[in-house]
Backbone as CSV, one residue per row, in Angstrom:
resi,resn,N_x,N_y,N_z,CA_x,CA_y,CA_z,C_x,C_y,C_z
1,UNK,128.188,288.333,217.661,128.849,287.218,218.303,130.013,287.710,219.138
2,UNK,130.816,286.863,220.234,131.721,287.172,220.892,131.206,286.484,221.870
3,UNK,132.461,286.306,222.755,132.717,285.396,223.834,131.721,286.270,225.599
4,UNK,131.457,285.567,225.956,130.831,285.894,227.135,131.478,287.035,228.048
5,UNK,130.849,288.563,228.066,131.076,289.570,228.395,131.771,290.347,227.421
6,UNK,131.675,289.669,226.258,132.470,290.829,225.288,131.432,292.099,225.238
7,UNK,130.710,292.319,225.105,129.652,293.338,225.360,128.323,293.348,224.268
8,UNK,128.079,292.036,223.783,126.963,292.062,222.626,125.828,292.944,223.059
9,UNK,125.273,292.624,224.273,124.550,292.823,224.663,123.935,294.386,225.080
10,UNK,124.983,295.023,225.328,125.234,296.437,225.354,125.409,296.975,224.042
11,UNK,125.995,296.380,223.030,125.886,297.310,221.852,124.914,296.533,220.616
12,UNK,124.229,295.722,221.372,122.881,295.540,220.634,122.065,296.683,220.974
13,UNK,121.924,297.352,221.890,121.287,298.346,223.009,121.431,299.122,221.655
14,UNK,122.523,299.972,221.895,122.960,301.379,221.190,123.076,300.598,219.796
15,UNK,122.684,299.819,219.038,122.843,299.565,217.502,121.314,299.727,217.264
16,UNK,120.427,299.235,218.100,118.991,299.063,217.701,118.417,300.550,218.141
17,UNK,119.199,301.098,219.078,118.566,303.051,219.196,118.981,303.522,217.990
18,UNK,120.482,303.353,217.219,120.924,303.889,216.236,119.792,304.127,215.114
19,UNK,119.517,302.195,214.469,118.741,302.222,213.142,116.959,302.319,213.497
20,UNK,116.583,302.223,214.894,115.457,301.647,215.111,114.906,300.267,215.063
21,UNK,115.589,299.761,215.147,115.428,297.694,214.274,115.296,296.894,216.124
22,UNK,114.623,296.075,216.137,114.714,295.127,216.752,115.644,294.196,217.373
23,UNK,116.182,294.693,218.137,117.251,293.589,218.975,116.646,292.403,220.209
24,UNK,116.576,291.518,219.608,116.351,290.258,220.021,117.730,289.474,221.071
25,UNK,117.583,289.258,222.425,118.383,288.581,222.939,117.810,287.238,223.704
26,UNK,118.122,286.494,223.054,117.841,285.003,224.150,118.100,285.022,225.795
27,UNK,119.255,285.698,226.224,119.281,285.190,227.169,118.454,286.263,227.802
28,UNK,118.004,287.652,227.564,116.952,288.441,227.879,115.368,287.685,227.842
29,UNK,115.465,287.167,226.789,113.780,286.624,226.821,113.698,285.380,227.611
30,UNK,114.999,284.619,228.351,115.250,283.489,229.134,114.484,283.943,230.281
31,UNK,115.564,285.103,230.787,114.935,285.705,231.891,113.857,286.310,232.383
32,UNK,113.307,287.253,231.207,112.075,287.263,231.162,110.686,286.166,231.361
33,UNK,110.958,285.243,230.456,110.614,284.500,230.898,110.234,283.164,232.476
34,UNK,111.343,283.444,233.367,111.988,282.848,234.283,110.917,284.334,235.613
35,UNK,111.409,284.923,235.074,110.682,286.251,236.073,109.168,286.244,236.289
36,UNK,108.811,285.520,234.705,106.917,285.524,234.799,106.598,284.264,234.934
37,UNK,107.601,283.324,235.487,107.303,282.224,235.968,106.767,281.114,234.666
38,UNK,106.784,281.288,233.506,106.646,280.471,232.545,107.825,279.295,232.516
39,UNK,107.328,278.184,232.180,107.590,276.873,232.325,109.341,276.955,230.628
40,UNK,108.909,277.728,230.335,110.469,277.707,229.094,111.499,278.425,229.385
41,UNK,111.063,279.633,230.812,111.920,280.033,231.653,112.938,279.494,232.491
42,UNK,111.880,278.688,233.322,112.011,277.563,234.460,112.894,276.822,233.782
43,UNK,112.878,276.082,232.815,113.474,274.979,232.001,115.122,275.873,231.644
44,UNK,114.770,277.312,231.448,115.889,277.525,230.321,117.241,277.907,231.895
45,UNK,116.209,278.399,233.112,117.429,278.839,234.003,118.268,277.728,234.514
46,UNK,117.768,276.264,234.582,118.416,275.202,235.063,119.899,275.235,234.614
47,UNK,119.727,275.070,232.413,121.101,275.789,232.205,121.864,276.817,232.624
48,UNK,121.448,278.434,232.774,122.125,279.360,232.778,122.702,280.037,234.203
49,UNK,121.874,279.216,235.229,122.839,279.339,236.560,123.787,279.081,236.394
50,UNK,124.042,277.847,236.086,125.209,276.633,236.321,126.407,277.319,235.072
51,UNK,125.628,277.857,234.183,127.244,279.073,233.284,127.253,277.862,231.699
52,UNK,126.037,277.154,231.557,126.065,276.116,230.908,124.395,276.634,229.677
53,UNK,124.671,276.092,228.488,124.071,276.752,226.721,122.791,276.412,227.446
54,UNK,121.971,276.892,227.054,120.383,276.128,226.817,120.221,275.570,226.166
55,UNK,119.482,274.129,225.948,119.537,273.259,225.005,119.071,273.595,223.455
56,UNK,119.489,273.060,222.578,119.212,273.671,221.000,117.596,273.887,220.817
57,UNK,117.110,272.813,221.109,115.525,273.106,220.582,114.669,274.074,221.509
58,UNK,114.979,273.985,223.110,114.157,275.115,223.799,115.071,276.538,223.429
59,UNK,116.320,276.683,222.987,116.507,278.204,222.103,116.043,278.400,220.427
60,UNK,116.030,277.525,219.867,115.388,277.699,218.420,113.809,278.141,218.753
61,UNK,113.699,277.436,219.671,111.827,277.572,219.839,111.505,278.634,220.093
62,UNK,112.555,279.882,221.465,112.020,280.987,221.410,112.342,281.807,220.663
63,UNK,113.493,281.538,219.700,113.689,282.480,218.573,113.020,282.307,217.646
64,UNK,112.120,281.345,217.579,111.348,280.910,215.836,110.305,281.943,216.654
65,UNK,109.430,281.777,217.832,108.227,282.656,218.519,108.548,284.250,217.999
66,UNK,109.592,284.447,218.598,109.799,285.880,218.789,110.042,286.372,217.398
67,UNK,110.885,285.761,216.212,110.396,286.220,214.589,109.477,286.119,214.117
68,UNK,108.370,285.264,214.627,107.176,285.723,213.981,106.233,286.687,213.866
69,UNK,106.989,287.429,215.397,106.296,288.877,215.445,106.660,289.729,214.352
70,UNK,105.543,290.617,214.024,104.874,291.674,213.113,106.323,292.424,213.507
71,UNK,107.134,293.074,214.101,107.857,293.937,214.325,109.108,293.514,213.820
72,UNK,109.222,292.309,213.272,110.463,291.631,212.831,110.559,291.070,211.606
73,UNK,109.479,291.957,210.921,109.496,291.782,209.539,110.667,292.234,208.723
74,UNK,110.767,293.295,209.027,111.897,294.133,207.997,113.129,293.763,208.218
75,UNK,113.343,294.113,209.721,114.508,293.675,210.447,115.236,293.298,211.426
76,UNK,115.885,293.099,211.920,116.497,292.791,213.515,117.764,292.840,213.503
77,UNK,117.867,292.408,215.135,119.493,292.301,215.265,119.357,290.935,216.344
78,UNK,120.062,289.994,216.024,120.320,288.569,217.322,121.291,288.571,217.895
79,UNK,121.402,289.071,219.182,121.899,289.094,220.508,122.015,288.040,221.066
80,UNK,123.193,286.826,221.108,123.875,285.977,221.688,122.907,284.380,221.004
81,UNK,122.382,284.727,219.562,121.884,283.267,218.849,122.161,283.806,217.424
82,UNK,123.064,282.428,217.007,123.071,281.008,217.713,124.407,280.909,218.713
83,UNK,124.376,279.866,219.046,125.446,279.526,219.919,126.053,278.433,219.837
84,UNK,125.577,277.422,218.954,126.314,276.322,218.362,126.389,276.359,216.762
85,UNK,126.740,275.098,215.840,126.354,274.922,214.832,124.933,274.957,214.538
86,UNK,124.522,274.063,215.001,123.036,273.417,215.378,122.122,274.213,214.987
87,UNK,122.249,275.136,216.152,121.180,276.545,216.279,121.384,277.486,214.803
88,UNK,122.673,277.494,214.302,122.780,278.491,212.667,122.132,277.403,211.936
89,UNK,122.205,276.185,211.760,121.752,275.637,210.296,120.006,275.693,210.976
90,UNK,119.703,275.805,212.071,118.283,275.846,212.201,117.832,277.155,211.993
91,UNK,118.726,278.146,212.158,118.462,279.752,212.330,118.212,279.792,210.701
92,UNK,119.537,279.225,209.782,119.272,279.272,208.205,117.959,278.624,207.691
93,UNK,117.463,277.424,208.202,116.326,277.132,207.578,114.987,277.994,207.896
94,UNK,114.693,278.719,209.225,113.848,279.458,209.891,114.113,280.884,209.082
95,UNK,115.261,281.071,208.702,115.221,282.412,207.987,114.658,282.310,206.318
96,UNK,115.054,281.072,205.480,114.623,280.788,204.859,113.222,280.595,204.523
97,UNK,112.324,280.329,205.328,110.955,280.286,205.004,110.849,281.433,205.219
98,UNK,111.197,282.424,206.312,110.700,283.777,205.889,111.550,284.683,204.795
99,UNK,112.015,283.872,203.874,112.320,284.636,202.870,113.580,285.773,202.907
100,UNK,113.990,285.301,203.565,115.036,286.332,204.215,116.660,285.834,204.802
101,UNK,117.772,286.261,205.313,118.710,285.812,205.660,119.512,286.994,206.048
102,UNK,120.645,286.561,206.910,121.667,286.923,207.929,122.225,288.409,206.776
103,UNK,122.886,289.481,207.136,122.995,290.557,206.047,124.790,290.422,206.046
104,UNK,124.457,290.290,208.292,126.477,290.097,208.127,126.480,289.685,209.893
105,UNK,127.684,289.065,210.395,127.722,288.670,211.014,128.767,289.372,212.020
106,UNK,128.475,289.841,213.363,129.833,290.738,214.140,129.939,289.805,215.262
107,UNK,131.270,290.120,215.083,132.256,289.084,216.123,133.358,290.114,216.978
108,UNK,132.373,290.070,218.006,133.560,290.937,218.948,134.779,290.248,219.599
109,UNK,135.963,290.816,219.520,136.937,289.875,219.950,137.520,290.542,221.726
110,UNK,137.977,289.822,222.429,138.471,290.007,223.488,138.717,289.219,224.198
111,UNK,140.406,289.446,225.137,141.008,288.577,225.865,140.096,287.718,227.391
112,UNK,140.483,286.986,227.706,139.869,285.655,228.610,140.008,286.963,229.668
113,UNK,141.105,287.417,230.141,141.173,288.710,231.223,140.703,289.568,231.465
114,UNK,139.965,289.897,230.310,139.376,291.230,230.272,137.939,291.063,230.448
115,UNK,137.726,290.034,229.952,136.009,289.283,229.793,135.748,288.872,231.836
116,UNK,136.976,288.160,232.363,137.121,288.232,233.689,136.060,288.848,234.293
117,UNK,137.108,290.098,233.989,137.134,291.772,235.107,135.543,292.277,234.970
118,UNK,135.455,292.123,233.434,133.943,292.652,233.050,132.557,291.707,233.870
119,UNK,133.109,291.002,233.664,131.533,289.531,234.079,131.460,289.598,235.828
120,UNK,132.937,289.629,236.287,132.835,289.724,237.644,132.457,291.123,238.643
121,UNK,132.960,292.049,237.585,132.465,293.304,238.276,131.205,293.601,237.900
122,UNK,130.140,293.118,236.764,129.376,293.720,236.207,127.942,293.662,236.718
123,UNK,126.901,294.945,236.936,126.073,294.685,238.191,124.758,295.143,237.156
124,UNK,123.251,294.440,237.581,122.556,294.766,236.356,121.044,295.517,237.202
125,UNK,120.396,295.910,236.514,119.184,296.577,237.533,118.456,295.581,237.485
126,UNK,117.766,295.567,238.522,116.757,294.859,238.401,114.972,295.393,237.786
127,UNK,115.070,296.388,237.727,113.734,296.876,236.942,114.004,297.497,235.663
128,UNK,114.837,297.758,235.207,115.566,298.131,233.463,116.306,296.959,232.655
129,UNK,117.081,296.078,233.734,118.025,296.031,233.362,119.266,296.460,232.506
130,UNK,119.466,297.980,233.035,120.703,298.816,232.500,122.123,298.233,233.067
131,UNK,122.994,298.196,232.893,124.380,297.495,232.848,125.134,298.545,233.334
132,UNK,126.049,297.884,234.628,126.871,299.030,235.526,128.039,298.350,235.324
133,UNK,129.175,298.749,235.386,130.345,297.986,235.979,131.131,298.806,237.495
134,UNK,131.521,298.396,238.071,131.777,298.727,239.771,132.940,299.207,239.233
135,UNK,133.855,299.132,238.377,135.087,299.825,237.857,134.578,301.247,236.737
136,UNK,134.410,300.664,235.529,134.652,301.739,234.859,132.879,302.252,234.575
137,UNK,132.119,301.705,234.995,130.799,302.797,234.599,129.438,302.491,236.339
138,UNK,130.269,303.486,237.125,129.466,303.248,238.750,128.255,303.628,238.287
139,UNK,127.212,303.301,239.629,125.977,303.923,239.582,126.497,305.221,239.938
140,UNK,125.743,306.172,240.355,125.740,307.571,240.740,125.315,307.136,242.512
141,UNK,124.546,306.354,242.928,124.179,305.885,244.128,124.745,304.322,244.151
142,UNK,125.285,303.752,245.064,126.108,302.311,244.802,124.942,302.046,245.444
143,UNK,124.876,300.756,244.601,123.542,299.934,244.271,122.365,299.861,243.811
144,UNK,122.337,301.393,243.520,120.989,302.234,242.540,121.251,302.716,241.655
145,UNK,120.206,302.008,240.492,120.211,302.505,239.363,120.076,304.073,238.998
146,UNK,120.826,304.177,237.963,120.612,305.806,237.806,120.109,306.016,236.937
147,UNK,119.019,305.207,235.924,117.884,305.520,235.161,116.384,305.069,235.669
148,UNK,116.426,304.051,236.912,114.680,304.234,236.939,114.860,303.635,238.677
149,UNK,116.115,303.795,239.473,116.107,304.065,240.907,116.374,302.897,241.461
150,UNK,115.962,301.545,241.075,116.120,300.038,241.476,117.051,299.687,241.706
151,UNK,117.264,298.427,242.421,118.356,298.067,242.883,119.068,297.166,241.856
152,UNK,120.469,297.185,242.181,121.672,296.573,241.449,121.823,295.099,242.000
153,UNK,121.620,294.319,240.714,122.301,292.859,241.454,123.472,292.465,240.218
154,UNK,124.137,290.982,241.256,124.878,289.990,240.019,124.545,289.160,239.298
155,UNK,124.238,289.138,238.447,123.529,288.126,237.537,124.277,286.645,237.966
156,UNK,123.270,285.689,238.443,123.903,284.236,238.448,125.255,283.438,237.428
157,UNK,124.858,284.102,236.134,126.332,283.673,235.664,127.282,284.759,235.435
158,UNK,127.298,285.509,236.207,128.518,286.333,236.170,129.129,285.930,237.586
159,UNK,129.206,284.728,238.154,130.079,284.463,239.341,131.098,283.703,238.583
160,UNK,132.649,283.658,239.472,133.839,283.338,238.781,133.541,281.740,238.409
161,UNK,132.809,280.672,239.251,133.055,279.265,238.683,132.081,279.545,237.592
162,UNK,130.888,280.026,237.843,130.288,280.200,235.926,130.847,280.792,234.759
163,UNK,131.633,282.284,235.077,132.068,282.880,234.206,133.398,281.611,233.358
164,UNK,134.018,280.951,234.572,135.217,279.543,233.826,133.915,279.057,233.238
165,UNK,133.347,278.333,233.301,132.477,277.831,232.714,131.558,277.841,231.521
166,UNK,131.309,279.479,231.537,130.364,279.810,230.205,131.910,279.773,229.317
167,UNK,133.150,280.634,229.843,134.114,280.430,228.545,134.709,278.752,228.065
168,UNK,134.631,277.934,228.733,135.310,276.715,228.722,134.296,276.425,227.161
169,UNK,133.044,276.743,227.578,131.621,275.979,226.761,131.438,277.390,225.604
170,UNK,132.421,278.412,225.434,132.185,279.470,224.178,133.397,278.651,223.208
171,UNK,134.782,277.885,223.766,135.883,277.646,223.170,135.296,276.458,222.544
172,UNK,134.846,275.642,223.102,134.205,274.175,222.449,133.026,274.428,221.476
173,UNK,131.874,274.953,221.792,130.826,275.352,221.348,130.499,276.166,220.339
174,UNK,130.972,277.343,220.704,130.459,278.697,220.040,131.313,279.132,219.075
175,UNK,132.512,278.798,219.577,133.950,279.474,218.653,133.668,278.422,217.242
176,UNK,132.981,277.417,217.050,133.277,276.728,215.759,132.402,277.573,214.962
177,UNK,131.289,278.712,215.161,130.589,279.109,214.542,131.350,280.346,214.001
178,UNK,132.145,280.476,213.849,133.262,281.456,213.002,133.405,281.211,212.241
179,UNK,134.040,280.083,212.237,134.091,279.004,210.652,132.945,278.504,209.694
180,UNK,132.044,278.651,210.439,130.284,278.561,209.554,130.410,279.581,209.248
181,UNK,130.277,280.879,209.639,130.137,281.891,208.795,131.081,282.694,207.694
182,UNK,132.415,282.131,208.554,133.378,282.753,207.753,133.259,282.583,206.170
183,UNK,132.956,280.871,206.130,132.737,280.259,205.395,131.527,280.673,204.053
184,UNK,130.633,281.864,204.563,129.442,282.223,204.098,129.890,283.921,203.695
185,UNK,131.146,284.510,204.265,131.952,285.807,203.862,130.789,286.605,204.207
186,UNK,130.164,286.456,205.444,129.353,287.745,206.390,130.566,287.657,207.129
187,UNK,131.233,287.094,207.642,131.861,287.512,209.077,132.518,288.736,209.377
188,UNK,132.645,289.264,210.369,133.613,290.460,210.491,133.687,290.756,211.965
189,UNK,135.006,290.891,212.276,135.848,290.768,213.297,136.227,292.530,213.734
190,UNK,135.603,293.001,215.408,135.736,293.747,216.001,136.296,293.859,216.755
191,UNK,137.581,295.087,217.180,138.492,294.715,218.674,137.847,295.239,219.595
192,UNK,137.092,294.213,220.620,136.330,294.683,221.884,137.353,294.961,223.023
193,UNK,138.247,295.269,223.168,139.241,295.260,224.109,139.655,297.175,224.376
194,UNK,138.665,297.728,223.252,138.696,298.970,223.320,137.791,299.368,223.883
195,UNK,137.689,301.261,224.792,136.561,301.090,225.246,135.108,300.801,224.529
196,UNK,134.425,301.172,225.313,132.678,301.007,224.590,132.553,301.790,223.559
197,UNK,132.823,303.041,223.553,132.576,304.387,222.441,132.769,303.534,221.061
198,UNK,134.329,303.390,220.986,135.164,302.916,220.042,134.843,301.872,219.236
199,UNK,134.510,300.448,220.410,133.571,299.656,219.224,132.633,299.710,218.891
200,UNK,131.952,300.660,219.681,130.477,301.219,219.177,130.499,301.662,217.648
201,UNK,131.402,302.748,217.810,131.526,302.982,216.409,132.014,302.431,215.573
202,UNK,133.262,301.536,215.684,133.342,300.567,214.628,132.290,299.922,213.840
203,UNK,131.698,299.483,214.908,130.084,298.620,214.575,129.754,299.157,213.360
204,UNK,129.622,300.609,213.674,128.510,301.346,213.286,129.057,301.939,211.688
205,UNK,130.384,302.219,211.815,131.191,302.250,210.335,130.932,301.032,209.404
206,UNK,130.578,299.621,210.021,130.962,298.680,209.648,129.734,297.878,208.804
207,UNK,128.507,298.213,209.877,127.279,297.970,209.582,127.211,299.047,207.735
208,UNK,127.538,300.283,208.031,127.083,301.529,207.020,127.266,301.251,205.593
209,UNK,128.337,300.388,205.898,128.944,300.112,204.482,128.250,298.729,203.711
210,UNK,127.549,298.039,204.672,127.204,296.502,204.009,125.526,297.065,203.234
């Protein structure tokens, strides 16, 4: 968990190379979806231009799909779900029939400023999607990727009226889901305001011990 551009998404990357486990991201399988022209794509980008949640039941729906795969038996990792209440007490009952549940919950923390700099500078490939920032991690060629050559774009909600926007809708929305979990003593709180290395490894101290 963490606020929009805290970096889930990137150190879901390097957590799931670490153990080998499955990292699952919604707003990855949005797009994916949206790219192969499927109709739950179509539906899900209407929200995520505009810097605004996807509605509860078309995100439960592709996360109930995507756990039923054979590869997500043992384990995973969920990359930016849930995102309301809603979506955890549905995530708890969906984990429940498979017999299974949440191990611990990471909450990256970082300032409204810093999340800024990151969302607005941050440029993504279009055939990997590997993650650049125009400040602290360039391509090697500006505008080309430097793992499979493609070109660099901005993701639709990383423009400044979306980026106000996705945070306006993390403070109302998302932030009450701290208190659901806190409440359940998985939670645990990471300072993302350090570089990448650093909370990488926190993570990774943090995960070792549960």
């Amino acid at each position: 968990m963490g606020p929009p551009g805290a970096g889930k998404g990137s150190q879901s990357t390097r957590i799931r190379e670490h153990y080998n486990i499955v990292s699952i991201s919604t707003g990855q399988m949005f797009r994916d979806a949206y790219n192969n022209n499927e109709p739950i794509g179509i539906e899900a980008m209407k929200f995520i231009k505009d810097g605004n949640l996807v509605s509860d039941d078309i995100t439960n729906e592709i996360v109930r799909l995507r756990l039923s795969k054979a590869d997500a038996e043992e384990s995973f990792i969920l990359d930016g779900y849930p995102r309301t209440v809603t979506q955890a007490v549905a995530l708890d009952k969906l984990l429940k029939e498979m017999n299974t549940g949440l191990d611990t919950v990471i909450n990256i923390l970082s300032s409204h400023d810093v999340l800024f700099e990151r969302m607005e500078q941050r440029r993504v490939c279009k055939g990997c999607d590997a993650t650049y920032h125009l400040r602290f991690k360039m391509p090697s060629v500006e505008g080309v990727c430097d793992r499979c050559g493609s070109e660099l774009y901005q993701r639709e909600d990383d423009t400044t009226e979306s980026v106000k926007r996705r945070l306006e809708i993390y403070e109302t929305k998302t932030k009450p889901l701290l208190d659901y979990y806190d409440k359940k003593s998985i939670l645990f709180n990471v300072n993302g305001m350090q570089d990448f290395d650093h909370v990488y490894e926190d993570i990774i101290l943090l995960l070792d011990e549960i």
